[in-house]
N, C-alpha and C positions, 0 to 999 in steps of 0.2 A: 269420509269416503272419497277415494279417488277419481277422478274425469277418469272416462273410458280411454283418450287421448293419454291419458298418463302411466296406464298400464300398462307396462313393458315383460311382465312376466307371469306366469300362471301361479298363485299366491292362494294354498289350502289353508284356512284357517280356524287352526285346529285348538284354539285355546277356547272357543266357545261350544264344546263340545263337552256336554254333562251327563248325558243319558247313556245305558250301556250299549244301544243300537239309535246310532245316532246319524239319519237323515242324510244325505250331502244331493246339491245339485247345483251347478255352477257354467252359468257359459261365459267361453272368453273369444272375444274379436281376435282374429288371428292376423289381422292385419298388422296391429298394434304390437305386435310380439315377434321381434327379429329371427329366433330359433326356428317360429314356426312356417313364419315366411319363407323360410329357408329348406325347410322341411316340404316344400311346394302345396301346406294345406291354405284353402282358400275357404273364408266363410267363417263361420262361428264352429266353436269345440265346445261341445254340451258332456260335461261332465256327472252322471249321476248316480247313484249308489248308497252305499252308506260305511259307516266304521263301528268296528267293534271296539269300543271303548274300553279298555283297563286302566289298573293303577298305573301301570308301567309302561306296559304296550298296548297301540291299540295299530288293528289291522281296518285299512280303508281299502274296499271292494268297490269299486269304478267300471262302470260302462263307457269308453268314450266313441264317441262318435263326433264323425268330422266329413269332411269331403277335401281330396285331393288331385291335385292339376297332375293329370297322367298324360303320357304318350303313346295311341292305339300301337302293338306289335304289328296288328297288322294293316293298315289302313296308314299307320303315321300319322294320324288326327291328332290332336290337343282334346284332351273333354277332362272332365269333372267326375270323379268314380265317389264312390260313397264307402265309407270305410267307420267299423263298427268293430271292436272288440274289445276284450279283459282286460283293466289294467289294476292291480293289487300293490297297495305300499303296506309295509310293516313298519314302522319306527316305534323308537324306544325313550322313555325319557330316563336320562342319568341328570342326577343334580353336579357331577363334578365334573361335567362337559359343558365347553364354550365353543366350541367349534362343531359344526355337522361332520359327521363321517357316513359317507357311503358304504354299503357293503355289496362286493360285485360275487357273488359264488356262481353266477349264469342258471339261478333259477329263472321262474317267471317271476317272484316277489321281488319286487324293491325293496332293500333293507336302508333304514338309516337310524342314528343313532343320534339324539337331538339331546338340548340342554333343556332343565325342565321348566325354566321363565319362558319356551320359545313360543308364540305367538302364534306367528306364518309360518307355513314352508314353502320355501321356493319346489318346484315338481317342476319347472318348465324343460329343466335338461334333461329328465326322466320319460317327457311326456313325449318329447320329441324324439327319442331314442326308440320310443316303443312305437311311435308313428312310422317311425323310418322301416323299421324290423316289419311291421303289419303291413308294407305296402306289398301288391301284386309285383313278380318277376318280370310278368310278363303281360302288361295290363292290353285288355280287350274291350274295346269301345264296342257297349250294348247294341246291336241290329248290325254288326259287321260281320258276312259274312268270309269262308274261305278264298282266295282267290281263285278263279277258272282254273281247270288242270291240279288243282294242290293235293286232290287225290284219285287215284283212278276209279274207274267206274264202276268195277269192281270188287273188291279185297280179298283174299282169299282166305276164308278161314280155317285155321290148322288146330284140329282137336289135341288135348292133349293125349298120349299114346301111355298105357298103364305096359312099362316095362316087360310086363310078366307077358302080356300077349305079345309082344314087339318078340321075343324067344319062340311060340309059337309058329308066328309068321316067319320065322327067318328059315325052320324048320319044312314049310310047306314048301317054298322057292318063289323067286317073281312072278 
């Protein structure tokens, strides 16, 4: 087993998996892992879920959850947002493959196509890709509110008008 100092990448390790609904939870220091530091998450990535095991294929269904260094839209603070969603890989085993292949069709599944001695999978460039995609546009630091004036006092609001009487009214006059 590796020093936590020595992991540098997020490493699923899917050769010890025998059962057809087979368990997963995993946390990784994100300090320790350049992609994600880069990816501005700070703190631990708790990975947990499980896989549906096959001969050939098996699909791994992930919850990740993380926390990430955000900039308030409105305020310009620095703070910490907590960030929670899906993450799904499908990979395949072929015996006449030595090489991973990705497959990009811009689902939400991650496809890859692995060789069938493979051990680990590296996920770190998958993981951060879906980190990056799940953050806020436009993040809002909790208890901030509006600034003064940002909206009038007011609003007026405009119902919508069903065409047919809009013909009516036009018929009556101003």
């Amino acid at each position: 087993m590796k020093a936590a100092s020595e992991v540098r990448s997020v490493l699923l390790p899917i050769v010890r998996w025998t059962s057809p609904r087979e368990p997963i939870l995993m946390t990784v220091d994100s300090a320790s892992i350049p992609e994600l530091k880069d990816a501005e998450v700070v703190g631990e990535v708790i990975l947990k879920g499980y896989a549906d095991v096959g001969p050939r294929e098996t699909i791994v269904h992930l919850t990740v959850d993380c926390k990430t260094r955000e900039i308030c839209g409105r305020s310009l603070e620095e703070f910490e947002a907590d960030l929670t969603f899906p993450f799904t890989l499908l990979f395949r085993r072929k015996a006449s493959m030595k090489v991973l292949e990705w497959e990009d069709d811009g689902e939400e599944t991650y496809q890859v196509t692995v060789p069938e001695d493979l051990r680990e999978l590296d996920i770190t460039e998958v993981l951060r890709q879906s980190i990056e995609l799940e953050r806020p546009l436009s993040p809002v630091k909790p208890g901030v509110g509006l600034p003064e004036g940002a909206l009038p006092e007011e609003v007026p609001v405009e119902e919508p008008v069903d065409p047919r009487w809009e013909a009516l009214r036009k018929l009556k006059g101003p």
